[in-house]
C-alpha positions in Angstrom: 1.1 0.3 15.8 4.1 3.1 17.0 4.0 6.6 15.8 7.3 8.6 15.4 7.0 9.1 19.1 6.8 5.3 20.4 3.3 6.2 21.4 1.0 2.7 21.1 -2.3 3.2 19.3 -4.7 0.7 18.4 -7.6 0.8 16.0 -10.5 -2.1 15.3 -13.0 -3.7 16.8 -12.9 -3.9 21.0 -15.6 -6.8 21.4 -12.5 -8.3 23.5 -10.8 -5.0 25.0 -8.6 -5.2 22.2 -8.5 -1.0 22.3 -7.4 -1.7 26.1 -11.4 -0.1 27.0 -14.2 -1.6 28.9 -15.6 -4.2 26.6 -18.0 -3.0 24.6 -19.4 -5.2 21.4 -19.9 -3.0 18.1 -17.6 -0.4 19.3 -15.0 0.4 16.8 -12.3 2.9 15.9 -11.1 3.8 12.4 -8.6 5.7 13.1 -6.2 4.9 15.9 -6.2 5.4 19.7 -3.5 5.5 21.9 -3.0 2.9 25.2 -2.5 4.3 28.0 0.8 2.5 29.7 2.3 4.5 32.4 6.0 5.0 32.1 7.4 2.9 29.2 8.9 3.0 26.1 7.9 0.7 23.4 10.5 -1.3 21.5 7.9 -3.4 19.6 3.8 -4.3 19.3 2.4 -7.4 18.3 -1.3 -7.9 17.8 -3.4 -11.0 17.3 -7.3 -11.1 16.0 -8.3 -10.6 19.4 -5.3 -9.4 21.9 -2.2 -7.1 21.5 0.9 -7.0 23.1 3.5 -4.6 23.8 7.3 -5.0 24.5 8.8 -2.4 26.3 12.8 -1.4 26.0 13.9 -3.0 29.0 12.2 -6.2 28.3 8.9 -6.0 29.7 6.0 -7.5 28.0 2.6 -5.8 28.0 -1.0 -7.4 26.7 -4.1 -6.5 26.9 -7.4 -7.8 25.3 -8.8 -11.2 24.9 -7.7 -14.3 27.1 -9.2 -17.3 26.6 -6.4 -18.6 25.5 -3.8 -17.1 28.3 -2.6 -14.8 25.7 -2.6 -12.2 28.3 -3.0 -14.1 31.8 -5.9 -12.5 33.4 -9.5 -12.9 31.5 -10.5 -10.2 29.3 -9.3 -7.2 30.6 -9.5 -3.3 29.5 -6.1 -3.3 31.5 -2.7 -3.2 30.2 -1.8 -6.4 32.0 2.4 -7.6 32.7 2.9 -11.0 31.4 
């Protein structure tokens, strides 16, 4: 989700990084947390069940969370990844 600001928050489960943290099964947020991603400005977010992507004003596209399906090109990762 996007606040009023364009700030990215996430909220759920993070079994897969899906909050963009270390992995870490049975960890889950109610209420929403931001992702840290240095020096954008979010046009859009898209999540699936187990990854989340982010697409950036001038047409960058950010991911983060599950991968074993190349949703977001590098394995799991806690890391706000460019695809």
């Amino acid at each position: 989700m996007m606040n009023d600001d364009d700030e990215v928050r996430c909220f759920g489960d993070n079994a897969f990084a899906q909050l963009a943290r270390s992995m870490d099964a049975g960890v889950e947020e109610s209420v929403p947390v931001p992702i840290e991603i240095a020096s954008i400005t979010a046009r859009s977010v898209t999540a699936g069940a187990r990854h989340a992507c982010v697409n950036t004003t001038d047409g960058a596209l950010f991911c983060w969370g599950d991968n074993r399906e190349d949703q977001v090109q590098t394995g799991p990762s806690p890391v706000v990844t460019p695809v």
